[in-house]
N, C-alpha and C positions, 0 to 999 in steps of 0.2 A: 346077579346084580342087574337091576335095571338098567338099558342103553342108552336113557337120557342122562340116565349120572353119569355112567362108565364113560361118553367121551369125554366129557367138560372134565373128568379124572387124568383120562389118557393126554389130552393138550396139555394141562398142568404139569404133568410129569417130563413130558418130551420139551415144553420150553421148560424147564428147569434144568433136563438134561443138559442140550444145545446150551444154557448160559455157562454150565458146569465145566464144558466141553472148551470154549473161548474163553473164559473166566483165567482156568487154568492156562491157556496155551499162551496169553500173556504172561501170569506171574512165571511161568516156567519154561521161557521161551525166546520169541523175536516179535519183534513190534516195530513199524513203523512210525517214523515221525514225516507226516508227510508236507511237501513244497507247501509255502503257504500259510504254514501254523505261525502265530505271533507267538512273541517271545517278550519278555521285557527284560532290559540288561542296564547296567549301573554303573558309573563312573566312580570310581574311590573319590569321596566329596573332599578330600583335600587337595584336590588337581586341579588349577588352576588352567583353564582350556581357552585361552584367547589370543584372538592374532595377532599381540605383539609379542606371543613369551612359544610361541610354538614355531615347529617347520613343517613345510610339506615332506610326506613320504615316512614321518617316525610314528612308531609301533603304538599301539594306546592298551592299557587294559582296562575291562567291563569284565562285570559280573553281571552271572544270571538274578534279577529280582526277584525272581516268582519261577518256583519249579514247573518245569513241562509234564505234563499231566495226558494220560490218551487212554479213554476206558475208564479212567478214575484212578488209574495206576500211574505213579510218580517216574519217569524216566528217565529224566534229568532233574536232580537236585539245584534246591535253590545254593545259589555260590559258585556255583560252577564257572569256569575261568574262558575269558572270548577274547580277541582281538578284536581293535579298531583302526584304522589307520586314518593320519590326517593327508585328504587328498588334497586340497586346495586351501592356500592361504594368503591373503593380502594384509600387509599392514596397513593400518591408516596413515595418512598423510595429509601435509597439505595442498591446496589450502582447503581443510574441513574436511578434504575425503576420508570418508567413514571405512573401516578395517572387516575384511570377512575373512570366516573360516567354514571349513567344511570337510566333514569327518564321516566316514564309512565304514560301518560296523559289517565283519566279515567273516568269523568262525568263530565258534562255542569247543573246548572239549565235554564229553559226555561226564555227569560225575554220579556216582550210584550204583545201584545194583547193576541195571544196563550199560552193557559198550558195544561201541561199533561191532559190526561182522569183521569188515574189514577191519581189522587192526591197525590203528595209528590213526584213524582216517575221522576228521573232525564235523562239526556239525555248521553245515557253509549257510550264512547268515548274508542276508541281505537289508542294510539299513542306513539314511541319510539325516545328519544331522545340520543343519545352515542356520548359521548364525550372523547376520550386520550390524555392524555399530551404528550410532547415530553419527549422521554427516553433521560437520556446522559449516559450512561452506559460507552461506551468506552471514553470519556471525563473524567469520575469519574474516571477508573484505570490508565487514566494516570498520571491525578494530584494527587491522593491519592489513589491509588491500591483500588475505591472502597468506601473509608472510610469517604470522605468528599462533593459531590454530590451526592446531590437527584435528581429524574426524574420534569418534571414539571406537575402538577395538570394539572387533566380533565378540562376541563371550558367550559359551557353553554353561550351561547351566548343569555343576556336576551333582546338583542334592537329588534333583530327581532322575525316576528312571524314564528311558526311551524304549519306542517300541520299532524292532525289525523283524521281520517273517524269514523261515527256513528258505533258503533259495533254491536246495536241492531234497528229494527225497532222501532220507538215511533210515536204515533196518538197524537196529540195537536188539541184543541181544543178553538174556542173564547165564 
């Protein structure tokens, strides 16, 4: 065989090899999910998320929107179950002060073919959600010096999805 073909033969072979070699050690192996990958996660659109029907400190659930993908390989399924929790909450009041909330999206479980190495051990999420009502303050003193409007509630928007990045590396495993 001539040595002009035989290499541009022999490269073809061995990058096929090496992808056959990695190809394989994800579908049949450990994969990292590394700090820093976005995520997008979903609130059940029937949850009403605003500061005057919520508390600080209670548990939320999200779902994964869009499966975690690394390699072109799926690792975490779309649906997959997260916590949120609500960190900060004000109602509104008067006179016109307007209502915030604020919510921290904090772990994913893995759902799929992959799961943690570590057994039990979830996928730690880091994500802020801030929401303020509108104030009517100067509306409130002029119809009642103050005494008879309130600001309007923070509110969450639960139709769409939000985006939070992994905060920790995690090795998943089939």
């Amino acid at each position: 065989m001539n040595a002009k073909l035989r290499t541009p033969a022999l490269m073809a072979l061995l990058c096929l090899l090496v992808w056959a070699v990695f190809a394989g050690d994800i579908q049949a192996g450990k994969i990292q999910i590394p700090d820093g990958t976005e995520v997008k996660v979903i609130f059940d659109p029937n949850l009403q998320l605003n500061s005057g029907k919520v508390e600080k400190g209670i548990p939320l659930m999200v779902n994964l929107y869009e499966p975690i993908v690394i390699g072109g390989v799926t690792v975490v399924e779309k649906g997959a179950i997260g916590t949120a929790i609500v960190e900060d909450v004000q109602k509104s009041g008067k006179p016109g002060k307007p209502g915030f909330i604020k919510v921290r999206i904090t772990e994913m479980e893995a759902k799929g073919e992959f799961e943690p190495v570590d057994a039990g051990a979830k996928i730690k999420l880091d994500g802020v959600i801030e929401k303020k009502g509108g104030g009517k303050k100067l509306l409130s003193f002029l119809l009642g010096f103050g005494l008879i409007i309130k600001g309007g509630q923070g509110q969450i928007d639960t139709s769409k999805p939000y985006t939070a990045k992994v905060a920790e590396s995690i090795i998943l495993e089939n």
